[in-house]
N, C-alpha and C positions, 0 to 999 in steps of 0.2 A: 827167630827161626834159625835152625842149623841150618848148612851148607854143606855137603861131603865135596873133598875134593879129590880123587881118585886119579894117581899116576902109577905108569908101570907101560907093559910092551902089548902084545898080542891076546894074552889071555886078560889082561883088564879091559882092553881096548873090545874086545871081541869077536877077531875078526872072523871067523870062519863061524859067527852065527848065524840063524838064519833072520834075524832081524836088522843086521849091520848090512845096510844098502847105501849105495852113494857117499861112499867116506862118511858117514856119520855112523858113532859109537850104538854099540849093543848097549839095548837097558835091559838084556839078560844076565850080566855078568854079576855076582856078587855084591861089588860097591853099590852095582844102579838100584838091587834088589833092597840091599839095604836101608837105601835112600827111600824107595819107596813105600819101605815099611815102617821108619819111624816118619815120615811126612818130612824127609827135608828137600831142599834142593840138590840137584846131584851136576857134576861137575866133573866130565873123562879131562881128564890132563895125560892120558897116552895115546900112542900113535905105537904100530907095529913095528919092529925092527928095533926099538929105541935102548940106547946103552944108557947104564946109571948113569952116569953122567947127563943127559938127554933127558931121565928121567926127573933127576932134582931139578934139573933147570926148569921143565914146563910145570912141576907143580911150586915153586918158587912165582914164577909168574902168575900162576892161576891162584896163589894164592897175596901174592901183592894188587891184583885188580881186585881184593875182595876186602880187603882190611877193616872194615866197618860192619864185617859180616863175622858169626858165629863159626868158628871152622871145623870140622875132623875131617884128617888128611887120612888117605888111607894110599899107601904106598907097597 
């Protein structure tokens, strides 16, 4: 099974959708949609506000807790 793992700022993240409640990620955004159309697991690695730098770091870690998994990052 794939994995996406999907970093970047507010428009990956979602935030001003109407399904992004309670600090948890929109599965309206592109990556989630993605995910959902080839059947993989999906995986937000962003958070609002976040600088590149922020950004390679949390998909670095999202993507070292997964190492034994199948990946496409999408950044």
């Amino acid at each position: 099974m794939i994995t996406v793992v999907a970093g970047g700022d507010s428009f990956i993240f979602g935030a001003e959708l109407q399904d992004q409640i309670n600090g948890a990620p929109s599965l309206s955004t592109y990556p989630a949609l993605l995910a959902k159309e080839i059947d993989a697991e999906y995986v937000c690695a962003a958070m609002s506000g976040n600088s590149n730098s922020a950004i390679a770091r949390m998909v670095m870690n999202a993507c070292e807790q997964r190492l034994d998994q199948n990946l496409f990052v999408f950044v």
